[in-house]
Backbone as numpy.savetxt, mean C-alpha at the origin, in Angstrom:
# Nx Ny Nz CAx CAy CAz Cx Cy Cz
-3.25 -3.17 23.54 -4.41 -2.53 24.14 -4.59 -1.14 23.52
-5.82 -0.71 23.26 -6.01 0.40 22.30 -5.94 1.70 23.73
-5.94 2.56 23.24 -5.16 4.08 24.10 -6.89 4.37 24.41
-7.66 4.86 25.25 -8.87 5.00 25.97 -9.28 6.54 25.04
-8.45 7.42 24.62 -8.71 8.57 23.83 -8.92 7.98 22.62
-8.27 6.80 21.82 -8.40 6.26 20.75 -9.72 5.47 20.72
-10.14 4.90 21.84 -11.36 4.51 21.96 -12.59 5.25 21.80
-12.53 6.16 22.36 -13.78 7.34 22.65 -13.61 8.10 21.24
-12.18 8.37 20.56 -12.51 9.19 19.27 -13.27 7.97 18.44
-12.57 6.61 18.27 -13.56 6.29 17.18 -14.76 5.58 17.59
-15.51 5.72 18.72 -16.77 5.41 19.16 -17.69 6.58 18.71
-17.03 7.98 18.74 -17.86 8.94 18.24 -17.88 9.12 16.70
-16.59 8.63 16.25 -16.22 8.21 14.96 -17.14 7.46 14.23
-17.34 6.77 14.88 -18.66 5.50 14.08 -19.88 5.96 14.08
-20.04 6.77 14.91 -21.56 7.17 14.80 -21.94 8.40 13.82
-20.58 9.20 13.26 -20.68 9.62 11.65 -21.43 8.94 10.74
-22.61 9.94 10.06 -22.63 10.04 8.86 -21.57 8.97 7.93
-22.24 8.13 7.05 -20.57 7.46 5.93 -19.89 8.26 5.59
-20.91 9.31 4.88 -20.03 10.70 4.37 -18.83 11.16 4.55
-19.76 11.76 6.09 -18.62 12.19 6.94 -17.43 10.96 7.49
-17.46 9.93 7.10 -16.18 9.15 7.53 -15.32 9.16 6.65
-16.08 9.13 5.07 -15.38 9.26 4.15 -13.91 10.73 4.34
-14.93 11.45 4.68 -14.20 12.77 4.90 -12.90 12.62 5.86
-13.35 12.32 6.87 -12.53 11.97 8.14 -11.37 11.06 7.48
-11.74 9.83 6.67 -10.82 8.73 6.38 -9.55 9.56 4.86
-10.29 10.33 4.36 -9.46 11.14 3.27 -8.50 12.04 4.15
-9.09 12.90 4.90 -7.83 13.93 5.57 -7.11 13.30 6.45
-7.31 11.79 7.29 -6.06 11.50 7.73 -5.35 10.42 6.59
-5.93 9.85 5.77 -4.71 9.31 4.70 -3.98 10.51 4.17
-4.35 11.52 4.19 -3.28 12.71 3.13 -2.46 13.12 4.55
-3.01 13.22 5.17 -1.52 13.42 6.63 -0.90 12.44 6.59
-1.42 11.30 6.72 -0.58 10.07 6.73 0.75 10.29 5.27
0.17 10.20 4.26 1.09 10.25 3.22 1.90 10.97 2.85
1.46 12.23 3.54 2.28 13.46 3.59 3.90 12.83 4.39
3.22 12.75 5.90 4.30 12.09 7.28 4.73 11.22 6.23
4.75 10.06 5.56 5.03 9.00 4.94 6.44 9.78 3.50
6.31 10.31 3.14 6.59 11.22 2.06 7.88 11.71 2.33
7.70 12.68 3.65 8.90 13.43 4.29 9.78 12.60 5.04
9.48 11.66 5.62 10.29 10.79 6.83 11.10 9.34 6.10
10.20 8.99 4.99 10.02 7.30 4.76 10.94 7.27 3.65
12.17 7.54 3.43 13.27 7.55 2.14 13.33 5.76 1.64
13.32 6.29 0.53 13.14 4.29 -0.25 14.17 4.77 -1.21
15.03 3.46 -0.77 16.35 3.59 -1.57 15.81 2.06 -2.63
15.58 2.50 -3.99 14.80 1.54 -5.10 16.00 -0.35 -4.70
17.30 0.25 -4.64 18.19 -1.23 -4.56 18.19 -1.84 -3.60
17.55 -1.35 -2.19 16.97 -2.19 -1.35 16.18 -3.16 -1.49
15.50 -3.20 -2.70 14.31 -4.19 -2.71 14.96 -5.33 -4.14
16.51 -4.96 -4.32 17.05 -5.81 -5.36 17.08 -7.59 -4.79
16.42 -8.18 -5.80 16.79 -9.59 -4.92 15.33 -10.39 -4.79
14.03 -9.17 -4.59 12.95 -9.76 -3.61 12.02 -10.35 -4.84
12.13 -11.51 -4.45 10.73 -12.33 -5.53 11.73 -13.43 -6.40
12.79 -13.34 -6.34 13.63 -13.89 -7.58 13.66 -15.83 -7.53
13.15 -16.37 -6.28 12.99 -17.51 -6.26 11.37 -17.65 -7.09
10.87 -17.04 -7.43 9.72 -16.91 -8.25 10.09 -17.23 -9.70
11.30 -16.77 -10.26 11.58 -16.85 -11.40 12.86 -18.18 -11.34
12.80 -17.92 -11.11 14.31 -19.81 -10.71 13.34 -21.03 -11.86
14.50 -21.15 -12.16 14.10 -22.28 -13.31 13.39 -21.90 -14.63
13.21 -20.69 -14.58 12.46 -19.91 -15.80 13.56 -18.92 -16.67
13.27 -19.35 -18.12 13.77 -19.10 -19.41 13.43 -17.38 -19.25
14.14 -16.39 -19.25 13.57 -14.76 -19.49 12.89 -14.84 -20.89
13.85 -15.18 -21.70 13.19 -14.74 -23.39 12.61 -15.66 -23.70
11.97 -16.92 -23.43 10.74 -17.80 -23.24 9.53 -17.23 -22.93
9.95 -16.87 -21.52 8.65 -15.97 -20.97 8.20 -14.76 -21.75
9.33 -13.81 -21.91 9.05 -13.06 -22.93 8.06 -13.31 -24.32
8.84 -14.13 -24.86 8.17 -14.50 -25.80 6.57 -15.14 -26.17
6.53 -15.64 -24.63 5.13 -16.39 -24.66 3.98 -15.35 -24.31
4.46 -14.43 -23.45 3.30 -13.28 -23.10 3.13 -12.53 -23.87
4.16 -11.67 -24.99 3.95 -11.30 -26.49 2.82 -12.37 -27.45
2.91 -13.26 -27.35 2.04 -14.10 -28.62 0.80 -13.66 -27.93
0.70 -13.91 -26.49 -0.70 -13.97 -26.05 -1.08 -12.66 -26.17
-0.42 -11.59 -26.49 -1.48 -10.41 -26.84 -1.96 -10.47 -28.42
-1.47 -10.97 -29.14 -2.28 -11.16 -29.83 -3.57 -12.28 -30.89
């Protein structure tokens, strides 16, 4: 259920100008990313592992090799 202050800001929200949403939608993504930035630590070897049933059964220097020809 949405918060009744969250309701009423973006009811007045919508009735912005695009412009002005644009505006509105830029200064809270840069707070957001900011908060995101300082709090949100990404350790890169956490994500070791993810996708690798994607490559199962696939040659590396095959693949390699085949996406090289196709550039030229």
């Amino acid at each position: 259920m949405i918060n009744t202050n969250t309701e009423r800001i973006y009811k007045e929200i919508s009735q912005l100008p695009n412009n002005e949403k644009m505006i509105l939608l830029s200064k809270l993504m840069l707070e957001i990313s900011v908060y995101l930035e300082r709090n949100c630590k990404v350790n890169i070897y956490d994500i070791k592992g993810v996708g690798k049933e994607i490559w199962e059964g696939i040659d590396a220097q095959e693949y390699v090799n085949k996406e090289r020809a196709s550039w030229e």
